[in-house]
C-alpha positions as CSV (number, residue, x, y, z in Angstrom):
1,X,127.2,79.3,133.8
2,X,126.8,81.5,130.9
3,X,127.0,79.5,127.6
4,X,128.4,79.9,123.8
5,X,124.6,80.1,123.0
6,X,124.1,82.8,125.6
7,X,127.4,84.9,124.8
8,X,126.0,84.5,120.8
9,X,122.9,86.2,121.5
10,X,124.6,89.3,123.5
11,X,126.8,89.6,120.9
12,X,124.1,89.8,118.1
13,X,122.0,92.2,120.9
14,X,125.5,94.3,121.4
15,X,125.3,94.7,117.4
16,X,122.4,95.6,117.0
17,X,122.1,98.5,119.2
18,X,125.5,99.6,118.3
19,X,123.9,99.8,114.5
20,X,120.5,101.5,115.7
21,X,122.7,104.5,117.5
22,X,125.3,104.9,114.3
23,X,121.9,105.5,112.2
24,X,120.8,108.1,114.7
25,X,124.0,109.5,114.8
26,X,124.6,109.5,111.1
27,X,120.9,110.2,110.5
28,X,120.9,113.3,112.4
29,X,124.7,114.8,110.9
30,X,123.8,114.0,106.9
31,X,123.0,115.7,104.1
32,X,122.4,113.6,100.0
33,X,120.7,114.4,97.0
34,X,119.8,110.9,95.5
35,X,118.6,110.7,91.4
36,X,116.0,108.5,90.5
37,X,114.7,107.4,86.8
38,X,111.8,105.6,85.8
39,X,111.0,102.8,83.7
40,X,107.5,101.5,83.1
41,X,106.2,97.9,81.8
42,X,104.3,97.8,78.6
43,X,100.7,97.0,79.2
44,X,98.8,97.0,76.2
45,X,95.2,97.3,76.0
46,X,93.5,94.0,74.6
47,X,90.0,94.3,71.9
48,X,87.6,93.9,75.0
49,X,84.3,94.5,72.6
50,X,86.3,97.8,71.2
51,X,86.8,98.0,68.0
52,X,90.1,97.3,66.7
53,X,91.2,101.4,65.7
54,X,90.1,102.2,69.2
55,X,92.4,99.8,70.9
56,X,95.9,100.6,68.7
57,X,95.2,104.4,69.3
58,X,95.3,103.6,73.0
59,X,98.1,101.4,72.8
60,X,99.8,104.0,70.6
61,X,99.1,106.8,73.2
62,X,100.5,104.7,76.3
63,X,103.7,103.3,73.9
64,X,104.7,107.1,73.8
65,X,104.3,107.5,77.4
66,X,106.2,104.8,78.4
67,X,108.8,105.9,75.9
68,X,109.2,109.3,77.3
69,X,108.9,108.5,80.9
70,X,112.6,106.9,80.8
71,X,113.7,110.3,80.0
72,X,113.0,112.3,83.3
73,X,114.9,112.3,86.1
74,X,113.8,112.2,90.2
75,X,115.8,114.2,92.9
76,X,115.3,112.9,96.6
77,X,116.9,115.8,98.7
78,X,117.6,114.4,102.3
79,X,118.9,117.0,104.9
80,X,118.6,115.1,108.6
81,X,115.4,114.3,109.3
82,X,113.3,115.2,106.4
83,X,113.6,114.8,102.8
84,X,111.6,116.2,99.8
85,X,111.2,114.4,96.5
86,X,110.3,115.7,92.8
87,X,110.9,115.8,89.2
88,X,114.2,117.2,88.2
89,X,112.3,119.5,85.1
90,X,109.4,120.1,84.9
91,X,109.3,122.9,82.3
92,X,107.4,122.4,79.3
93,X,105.8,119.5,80.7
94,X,102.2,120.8,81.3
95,X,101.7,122.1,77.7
96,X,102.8,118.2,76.2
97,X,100.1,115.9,77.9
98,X,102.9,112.8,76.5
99,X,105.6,114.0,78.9
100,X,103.1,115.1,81.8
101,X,101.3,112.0,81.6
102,X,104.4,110.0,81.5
103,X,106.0,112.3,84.6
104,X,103.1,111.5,86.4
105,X,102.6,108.1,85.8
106,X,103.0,105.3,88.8
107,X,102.3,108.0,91.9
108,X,105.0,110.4,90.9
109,X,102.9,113.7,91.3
110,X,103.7,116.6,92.4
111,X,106.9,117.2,95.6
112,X,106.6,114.3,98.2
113,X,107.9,116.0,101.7
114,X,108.5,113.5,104.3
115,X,109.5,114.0,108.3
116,X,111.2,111.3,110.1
117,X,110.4,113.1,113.3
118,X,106.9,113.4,113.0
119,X,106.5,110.2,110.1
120,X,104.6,112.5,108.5
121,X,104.0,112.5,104.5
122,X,102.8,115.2,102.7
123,X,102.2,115.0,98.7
124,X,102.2,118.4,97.0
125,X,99.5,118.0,93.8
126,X,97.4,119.4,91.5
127,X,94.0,117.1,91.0
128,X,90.8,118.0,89.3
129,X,92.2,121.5,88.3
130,X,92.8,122.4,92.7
131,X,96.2,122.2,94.9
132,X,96.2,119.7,97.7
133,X,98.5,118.7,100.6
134,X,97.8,114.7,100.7
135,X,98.5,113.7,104.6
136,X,99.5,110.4,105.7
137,X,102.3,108.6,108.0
138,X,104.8,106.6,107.1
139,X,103.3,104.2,110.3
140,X,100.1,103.4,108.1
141,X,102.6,101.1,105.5
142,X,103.6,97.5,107.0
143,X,107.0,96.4,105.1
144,X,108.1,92.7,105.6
145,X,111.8,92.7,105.3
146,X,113.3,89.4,103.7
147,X,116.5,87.7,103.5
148,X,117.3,88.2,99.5
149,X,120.2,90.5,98.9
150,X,121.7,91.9,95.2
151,X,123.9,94.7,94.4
152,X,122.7,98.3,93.6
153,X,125.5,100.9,92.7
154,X,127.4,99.0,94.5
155,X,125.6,98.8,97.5
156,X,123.8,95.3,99.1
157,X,120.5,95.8,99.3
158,X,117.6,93.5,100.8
159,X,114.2,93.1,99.4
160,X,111.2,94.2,101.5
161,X,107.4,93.8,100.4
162,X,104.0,95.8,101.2
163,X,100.9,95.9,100.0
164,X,99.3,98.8,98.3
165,X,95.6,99.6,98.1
166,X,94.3,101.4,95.2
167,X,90.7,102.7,95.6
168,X,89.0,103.9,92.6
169,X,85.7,104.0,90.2
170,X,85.3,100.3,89.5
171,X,86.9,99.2,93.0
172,X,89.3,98.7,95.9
173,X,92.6,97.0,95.0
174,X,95.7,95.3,96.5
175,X,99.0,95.5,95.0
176,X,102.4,94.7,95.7
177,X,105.3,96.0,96.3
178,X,108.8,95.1,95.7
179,X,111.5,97.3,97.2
180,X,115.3,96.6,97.8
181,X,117.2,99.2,100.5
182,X,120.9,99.3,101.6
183,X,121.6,99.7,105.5
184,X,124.8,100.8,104.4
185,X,123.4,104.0,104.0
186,X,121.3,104.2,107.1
187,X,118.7,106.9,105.8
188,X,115.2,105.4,106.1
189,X,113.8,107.9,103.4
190,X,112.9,106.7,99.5
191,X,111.5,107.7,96.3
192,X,107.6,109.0,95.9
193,X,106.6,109.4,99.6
194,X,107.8,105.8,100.6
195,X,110.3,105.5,103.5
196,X,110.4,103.6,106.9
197,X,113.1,100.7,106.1
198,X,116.2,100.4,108.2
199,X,117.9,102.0,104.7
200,X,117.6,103.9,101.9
201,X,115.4,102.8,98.9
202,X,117.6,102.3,96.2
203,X,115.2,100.5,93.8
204,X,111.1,100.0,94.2
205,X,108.7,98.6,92.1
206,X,104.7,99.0,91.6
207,X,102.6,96.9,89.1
208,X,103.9,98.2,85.8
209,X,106.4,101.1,87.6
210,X,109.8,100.8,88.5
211,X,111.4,103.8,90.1
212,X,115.3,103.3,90.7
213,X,118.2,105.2,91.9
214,X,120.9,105.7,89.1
215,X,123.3,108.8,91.2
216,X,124.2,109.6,94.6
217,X,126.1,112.3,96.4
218,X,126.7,112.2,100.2
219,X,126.9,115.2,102.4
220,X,127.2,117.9,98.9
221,X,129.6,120.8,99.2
222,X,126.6,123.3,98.4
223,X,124.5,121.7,101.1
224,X,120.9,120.7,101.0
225,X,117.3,123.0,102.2
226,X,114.5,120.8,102.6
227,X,111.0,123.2,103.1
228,X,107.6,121.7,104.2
229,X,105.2,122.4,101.8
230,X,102.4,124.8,102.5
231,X,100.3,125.4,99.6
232,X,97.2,123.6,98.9
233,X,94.1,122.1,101.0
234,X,95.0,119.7,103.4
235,X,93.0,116.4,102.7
236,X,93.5,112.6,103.1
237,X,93.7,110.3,100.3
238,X,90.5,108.7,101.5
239,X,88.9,111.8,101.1
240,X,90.8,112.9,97.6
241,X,89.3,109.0,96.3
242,X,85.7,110.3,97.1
243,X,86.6,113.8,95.3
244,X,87.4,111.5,92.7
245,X,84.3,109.5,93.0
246,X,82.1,112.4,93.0
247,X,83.4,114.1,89.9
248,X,83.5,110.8,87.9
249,X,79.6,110.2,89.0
250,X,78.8,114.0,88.0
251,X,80.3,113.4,84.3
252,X,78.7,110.0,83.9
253,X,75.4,111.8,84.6
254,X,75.8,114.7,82.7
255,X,76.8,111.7,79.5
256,X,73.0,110.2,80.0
């Protein structure tokens, strides 16, 4: 005898896949260009044994960034089953080191390509004066979706979490991340590489770093190209950290 429990569950299962195949569907036959700002959190630098000038020059220099990186805009270009992501302007920017810092800031470098197909991420940088093509998949990111909700543009969007870990010269660290997604646009892409919800990314947070959707246009009359990017070395960020490492060792050497 089948029971209300029973009929509850098939229901719920019935739902489910029903909403899995209108995302592949709808997935596969759309086109958006998403804008993105950015805010960041001021995080000024305390007198840690520097004297005093030292640390308001620092805290001046980072106050302008912050200031300047609420200015640019972010375009995340979705056509099927890729998407690229990048600053909207970027001319001028590499003869100001304020606005190229501040464009920069929070992981924002360079054009972030992404394949659904394939969940394969590619960044598209310049670091330590060379191009690179950063490889990794969107598989290597656990997200843990919870049940809080709130209203983005109008859409519902949940909160998922993850963990980010940051290796550089004084260590490996573990931050987190906050990001809220709407299912009612069933596109699993976000801002800055990030992607794999059941959604789009309409908002996402990083320490001191808030990137967060502000425009959106669905399926534009002049349509949408999305192009793998080629140029550069391809490298992992594992081995772009011990670039890093190398260089940073060289120049504390060539200080003695």
């Amino acid at each position: 005898m089948t029971t209300f429990k029973n009929i509850k569950n098939m229901r719920n299962f019935i739902a489910v896949i029903v909403l899995l195949i209108n995302m592949t569907i709808y997935s596969q036959n759309v086109q958006a260009v998403i804008t993105y700002k950015k805010e960041i959190s001021e995080l000024p630098f305390k007198n840690s044994g520097k004297d005093s000038s030292y640390v308001v020059e620092r805290n001046s220099f980072f106050k302008e960034i912050f200031e300047k990186a609420s200015g640019f805009e972010y375009l995340l270009e979705v056509n099927n089953k890729e998407s690229q992501f990048y600053i909207k302007e970027r001319l001028s920017l590499d003869n100001d080191t304020y606005s190229s810092t501040a464009a920069n800031f929070g992981g924002t470098r360079g054009v972030f390509y992404v394949n659904m197909s394939t969940r394969e991420v590619l960044n598209e940088k310049i670091s330590y004066g060379q191009k690179f093509l950063v490889s990794s998949s969107l598989d290597h990111r656990k997200w843990t979706i919870t049940s809080k909700t709130k209203k983005i543009e109008g859409y519902t969007c949940f909160k998922a979490t993850s963990i980010k870990i940051v290796e550089n010269n004084t260590g490996v660290f573990k931050h987190p991340i906050e990001a809220w997604f709407t299912t009612e646009i069933p596109l699993n892409f976000g801002p800055a590489g990030y992607g794999g919800l059941p959604g789009l990314i309409l908002d996402i947070k990083f320490q001191n770093v808030r990137i967060y959707c502000s425009k959106i246009a669905l399926n534009p009359k002049k349509g949408v190209t999305v192009k793998r990017p080629r140029k550069g070395k391809l490298i992992t960020q594992k081995q772009l950290d011990s670039i890093g490492k190398r260089m940073y060792e060289v120049r504390r050497s060539n200080l003695r």
